[in-house]
Biopython code that builds the backbone (N, CA, C, O; Angstrom):
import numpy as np
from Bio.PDB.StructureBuilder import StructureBuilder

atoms = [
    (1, "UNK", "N", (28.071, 3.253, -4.438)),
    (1, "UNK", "CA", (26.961, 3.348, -5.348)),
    (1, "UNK", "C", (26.897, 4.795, -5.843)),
    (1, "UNK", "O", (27.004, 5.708, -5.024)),
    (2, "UNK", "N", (26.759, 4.998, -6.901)),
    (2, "UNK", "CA", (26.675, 5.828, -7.659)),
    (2, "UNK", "C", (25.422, 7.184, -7.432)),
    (2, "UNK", "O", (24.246, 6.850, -7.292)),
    (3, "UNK", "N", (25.738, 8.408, -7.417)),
    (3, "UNK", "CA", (24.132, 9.457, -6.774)),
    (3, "UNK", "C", (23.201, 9.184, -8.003)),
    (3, "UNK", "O", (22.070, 9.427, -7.583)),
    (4, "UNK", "N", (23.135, 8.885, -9.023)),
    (4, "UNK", "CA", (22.310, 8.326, -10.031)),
    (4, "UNK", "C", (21.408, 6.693, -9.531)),
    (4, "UNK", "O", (20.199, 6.515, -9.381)),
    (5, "UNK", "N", (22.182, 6.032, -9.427)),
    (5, "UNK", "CA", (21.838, 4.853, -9.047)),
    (5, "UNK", "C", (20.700, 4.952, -7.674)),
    (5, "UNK", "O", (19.605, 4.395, -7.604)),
    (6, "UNK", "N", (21.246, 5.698, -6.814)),
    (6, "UNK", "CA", (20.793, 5.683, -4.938)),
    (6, "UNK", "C", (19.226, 6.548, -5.554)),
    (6, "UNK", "O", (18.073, 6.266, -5.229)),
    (7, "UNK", "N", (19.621, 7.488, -6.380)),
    (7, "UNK", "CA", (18.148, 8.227, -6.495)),
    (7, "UNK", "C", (17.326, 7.233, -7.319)),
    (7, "UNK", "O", (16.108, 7.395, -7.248)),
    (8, "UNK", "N", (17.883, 5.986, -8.279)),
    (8, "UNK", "CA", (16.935, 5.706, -9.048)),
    (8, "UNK", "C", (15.978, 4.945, -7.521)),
    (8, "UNK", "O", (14.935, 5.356, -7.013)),
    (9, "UNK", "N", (16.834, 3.741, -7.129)),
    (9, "UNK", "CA", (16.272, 2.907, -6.216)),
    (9, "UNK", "C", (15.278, 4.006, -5.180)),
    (9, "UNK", "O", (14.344, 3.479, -4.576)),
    (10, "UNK", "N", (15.535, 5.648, -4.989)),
    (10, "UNK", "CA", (14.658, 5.897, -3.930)),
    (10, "UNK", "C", (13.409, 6.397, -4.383)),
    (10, "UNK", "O", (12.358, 6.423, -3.742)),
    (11, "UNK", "N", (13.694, 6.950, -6.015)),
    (11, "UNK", "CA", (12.299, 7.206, -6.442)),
    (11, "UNK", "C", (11.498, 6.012, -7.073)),
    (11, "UNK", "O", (10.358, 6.187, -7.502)),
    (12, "UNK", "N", (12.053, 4.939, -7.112)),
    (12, "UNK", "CA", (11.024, 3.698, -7.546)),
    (12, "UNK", "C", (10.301, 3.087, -5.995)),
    (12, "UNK", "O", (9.133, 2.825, -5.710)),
    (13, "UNK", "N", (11.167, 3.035, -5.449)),
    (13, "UNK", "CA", (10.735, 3.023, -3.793)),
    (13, "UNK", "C", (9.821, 3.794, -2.991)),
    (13, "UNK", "O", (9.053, 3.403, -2.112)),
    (14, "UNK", "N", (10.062, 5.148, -3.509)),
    (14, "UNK", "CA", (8.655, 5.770, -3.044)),
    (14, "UNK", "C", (7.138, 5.927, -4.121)),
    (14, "UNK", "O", (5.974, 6.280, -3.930)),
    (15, "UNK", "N", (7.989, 5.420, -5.356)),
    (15, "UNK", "CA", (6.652, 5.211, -6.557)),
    (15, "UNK", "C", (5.397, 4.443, -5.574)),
    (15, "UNK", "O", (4.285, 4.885, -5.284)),
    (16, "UNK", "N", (6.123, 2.972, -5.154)),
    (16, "UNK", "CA", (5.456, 1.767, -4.899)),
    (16, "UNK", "C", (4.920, 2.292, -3.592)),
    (16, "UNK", "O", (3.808, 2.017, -3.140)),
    (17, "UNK", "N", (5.876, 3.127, -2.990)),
    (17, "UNK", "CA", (4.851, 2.795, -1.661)),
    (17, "UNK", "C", (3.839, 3.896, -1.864)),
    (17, "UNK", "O", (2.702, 3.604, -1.495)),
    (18, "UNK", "N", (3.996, 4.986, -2.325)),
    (18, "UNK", "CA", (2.340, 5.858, -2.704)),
    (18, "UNK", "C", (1.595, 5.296, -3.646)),
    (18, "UNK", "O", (0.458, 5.727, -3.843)),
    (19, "UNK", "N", (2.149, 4.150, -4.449)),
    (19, "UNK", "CA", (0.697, 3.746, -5.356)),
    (19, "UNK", "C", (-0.037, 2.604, -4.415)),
    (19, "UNK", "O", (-1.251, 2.430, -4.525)),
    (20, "UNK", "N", (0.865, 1.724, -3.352)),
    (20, "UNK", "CA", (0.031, 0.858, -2.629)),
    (20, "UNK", "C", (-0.567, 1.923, -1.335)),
    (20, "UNK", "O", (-1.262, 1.307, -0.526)),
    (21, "UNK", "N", (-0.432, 3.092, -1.100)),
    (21, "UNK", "CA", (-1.063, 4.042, -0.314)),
    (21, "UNK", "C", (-2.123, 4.432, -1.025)),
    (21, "UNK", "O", (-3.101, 4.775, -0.361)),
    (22, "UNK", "N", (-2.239, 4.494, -2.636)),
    (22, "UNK", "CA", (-3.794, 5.190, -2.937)),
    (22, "UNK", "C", (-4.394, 3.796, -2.832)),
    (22, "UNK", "O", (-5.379, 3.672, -2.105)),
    (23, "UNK", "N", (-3.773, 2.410, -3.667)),
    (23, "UNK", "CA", (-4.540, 1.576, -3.788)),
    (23, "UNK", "C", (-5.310, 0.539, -2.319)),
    (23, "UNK", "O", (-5.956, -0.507, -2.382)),
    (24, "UNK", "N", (-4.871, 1.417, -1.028)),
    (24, "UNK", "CA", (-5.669, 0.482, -0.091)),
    (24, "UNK", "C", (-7.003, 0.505, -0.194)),
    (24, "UNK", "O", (-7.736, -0.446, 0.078)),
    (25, "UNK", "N", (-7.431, 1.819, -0.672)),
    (25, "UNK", "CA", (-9.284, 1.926, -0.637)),
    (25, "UNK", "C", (-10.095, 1.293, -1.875)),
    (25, "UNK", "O", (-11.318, 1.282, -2.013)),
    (26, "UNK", "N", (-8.889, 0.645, -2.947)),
    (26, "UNK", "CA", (-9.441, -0.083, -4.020)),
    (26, "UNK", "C", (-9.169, -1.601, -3.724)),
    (26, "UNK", "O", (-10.147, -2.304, -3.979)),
    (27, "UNK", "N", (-8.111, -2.247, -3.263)),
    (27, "UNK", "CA", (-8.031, -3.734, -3.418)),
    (27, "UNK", "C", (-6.665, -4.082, -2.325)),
    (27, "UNK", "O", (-5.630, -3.417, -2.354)),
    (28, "UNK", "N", (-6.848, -5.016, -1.569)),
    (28, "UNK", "CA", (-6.315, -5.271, -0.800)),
    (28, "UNK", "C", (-5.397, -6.088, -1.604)),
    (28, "UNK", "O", (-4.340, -6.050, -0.974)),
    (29, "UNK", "N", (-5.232, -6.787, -2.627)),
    (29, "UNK", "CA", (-4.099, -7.374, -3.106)),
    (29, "UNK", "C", (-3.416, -6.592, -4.292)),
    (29, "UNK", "O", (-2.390, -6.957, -4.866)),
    (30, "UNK", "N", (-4.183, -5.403, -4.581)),
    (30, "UNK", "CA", (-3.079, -4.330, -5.480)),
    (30, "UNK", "C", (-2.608, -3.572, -4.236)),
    (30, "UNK", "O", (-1.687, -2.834, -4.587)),
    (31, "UNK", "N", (-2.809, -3.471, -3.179)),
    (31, "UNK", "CA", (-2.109, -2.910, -1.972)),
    (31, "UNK", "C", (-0.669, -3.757, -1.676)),
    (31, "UNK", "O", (0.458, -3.272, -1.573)),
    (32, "UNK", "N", (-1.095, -5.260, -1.566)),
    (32, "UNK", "CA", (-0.055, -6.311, -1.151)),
    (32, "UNK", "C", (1.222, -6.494, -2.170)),
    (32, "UNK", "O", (2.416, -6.550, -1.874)),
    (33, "UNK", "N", (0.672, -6.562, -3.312)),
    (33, "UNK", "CA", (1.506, -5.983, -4.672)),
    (33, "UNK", "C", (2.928, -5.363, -4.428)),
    (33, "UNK", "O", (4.102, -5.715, -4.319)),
    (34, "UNK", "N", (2.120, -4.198, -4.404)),
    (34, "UNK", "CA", (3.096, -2.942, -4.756)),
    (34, "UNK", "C", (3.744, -2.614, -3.305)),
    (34, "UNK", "O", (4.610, -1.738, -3.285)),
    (35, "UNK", "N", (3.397, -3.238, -2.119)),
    (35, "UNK", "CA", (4.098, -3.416, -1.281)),
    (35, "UNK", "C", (5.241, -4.461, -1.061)),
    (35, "UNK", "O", (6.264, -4.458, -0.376)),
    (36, "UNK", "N", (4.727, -5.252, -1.815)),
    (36, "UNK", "CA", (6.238, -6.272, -1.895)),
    (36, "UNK", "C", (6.901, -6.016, -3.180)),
    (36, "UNK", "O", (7.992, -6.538, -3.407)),
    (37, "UNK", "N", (6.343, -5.277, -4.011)),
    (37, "UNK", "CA", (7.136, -4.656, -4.773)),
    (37, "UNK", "C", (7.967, -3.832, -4.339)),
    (37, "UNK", "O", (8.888, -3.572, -5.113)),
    (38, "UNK", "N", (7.961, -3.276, -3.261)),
    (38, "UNK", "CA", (8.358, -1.536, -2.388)),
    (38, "UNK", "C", (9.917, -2.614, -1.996)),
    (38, "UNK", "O", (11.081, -2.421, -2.346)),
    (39, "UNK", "N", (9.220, -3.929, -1.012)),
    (39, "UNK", "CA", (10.330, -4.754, -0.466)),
    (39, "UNK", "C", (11.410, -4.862, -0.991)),
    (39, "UNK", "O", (12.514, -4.428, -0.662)),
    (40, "UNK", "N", (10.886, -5.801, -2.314)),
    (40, "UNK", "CA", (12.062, -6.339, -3.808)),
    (40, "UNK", "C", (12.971, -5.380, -4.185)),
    (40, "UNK", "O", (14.156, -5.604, -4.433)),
    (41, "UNK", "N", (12.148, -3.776, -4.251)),
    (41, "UNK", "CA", (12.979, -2.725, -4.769)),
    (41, "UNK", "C", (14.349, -2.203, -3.782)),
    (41, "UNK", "O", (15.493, -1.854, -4.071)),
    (42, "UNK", "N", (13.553, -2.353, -2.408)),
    (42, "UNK", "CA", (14.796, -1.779, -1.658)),
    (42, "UNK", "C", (15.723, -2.781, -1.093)),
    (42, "UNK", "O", (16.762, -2.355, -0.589)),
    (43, "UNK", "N", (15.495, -4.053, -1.106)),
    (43, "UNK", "CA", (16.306, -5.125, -1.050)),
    (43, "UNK", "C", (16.910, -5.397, -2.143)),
    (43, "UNK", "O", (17.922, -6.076, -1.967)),
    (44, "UNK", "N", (16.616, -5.055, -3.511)),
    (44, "UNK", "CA", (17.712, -5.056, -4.417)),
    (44, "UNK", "C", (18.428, -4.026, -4.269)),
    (44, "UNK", "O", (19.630, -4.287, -4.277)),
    (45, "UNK", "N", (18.081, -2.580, -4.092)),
    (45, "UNK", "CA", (18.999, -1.480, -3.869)),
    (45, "UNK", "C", (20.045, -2.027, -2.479)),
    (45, "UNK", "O", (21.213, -1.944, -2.859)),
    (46, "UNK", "N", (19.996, -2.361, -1.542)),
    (46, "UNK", "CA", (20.991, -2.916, -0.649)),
    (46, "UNK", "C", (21.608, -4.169, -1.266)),
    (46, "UNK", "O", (22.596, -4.479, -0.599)),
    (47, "UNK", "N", (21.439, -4.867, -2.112)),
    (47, "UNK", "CA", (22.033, -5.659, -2.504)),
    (47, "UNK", "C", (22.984, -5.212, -3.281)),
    (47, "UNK", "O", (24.168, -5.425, -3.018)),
    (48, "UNK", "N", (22.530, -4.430, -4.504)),
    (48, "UNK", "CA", (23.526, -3.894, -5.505)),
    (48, "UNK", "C", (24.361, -2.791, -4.660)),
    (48, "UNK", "O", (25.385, -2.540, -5.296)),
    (49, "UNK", "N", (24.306, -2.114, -3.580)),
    (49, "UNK", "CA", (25.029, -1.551, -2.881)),
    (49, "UNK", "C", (26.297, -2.159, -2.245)),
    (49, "UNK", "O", (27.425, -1.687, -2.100)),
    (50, "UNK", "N", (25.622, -3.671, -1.822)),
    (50, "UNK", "CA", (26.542, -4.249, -0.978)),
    (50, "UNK", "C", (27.998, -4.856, -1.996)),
    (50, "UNK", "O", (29.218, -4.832, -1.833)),
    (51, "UNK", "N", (27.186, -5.309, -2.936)),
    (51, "UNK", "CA", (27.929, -5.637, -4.232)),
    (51, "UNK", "C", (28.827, -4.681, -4.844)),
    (51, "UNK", "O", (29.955, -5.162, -4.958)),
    (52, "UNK", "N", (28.716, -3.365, -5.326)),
    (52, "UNK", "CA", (29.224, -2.665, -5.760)),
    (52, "UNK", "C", (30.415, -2.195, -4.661)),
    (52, "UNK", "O", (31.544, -2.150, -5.149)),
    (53, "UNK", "N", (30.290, -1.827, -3.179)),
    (53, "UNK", "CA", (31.064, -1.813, -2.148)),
    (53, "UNK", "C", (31.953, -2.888, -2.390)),
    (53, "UNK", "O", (32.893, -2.617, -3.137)),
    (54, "UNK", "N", (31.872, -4.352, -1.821)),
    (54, "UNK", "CA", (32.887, -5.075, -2.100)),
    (54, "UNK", "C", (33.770, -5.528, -3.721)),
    (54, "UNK", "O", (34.595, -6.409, -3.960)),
    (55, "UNK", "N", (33.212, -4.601, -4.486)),
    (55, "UNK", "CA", (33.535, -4.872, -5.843)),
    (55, "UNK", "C", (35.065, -3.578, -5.719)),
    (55, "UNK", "O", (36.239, -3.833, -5.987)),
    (56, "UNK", "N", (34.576, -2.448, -5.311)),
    (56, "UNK", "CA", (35.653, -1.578, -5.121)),
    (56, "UNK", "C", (36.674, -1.544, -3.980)),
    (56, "UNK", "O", (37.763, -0.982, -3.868)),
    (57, "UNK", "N", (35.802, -2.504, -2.998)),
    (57, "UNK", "CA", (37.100, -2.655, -1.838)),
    (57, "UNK", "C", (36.604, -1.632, -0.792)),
    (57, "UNK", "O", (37.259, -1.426, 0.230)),
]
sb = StructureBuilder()
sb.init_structure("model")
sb.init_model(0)
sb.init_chain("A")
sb.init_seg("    ")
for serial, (resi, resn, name, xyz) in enumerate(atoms, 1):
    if name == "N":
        sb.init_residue(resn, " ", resi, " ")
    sb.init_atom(name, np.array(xyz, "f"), 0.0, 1.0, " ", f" {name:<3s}", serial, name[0])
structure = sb.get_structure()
């Protein structure tokens, strides 16, 4: 994976998890949100990792 790529997935990854860190004191389901948003993001980043690895061998 590419150092472009690894930084995008880690700064969208830490976007989500400090916006569901301010949003616990406003709403428990904009908390739940952007926490399974946090999930989706870094489970696609291991996915497209795993992919791109066996793509080059």
């Amino acid at each position: 994976m590419s150092k472009i790529l690894s930084l995008f997935f880690a700064i969208l990854s830490i976007a989500f998890l400090t916006a569901a860190s301010f949003s616990i004191s406003h709403s428990g389901w904009l908390t739940l949100l952007f926490a399974v948003l946090f999930v989706v993001t870094a489970g696609s980043g291991f996915v497209v990792k795993a992919r791109l690895r066996r793509k080059n061998g």
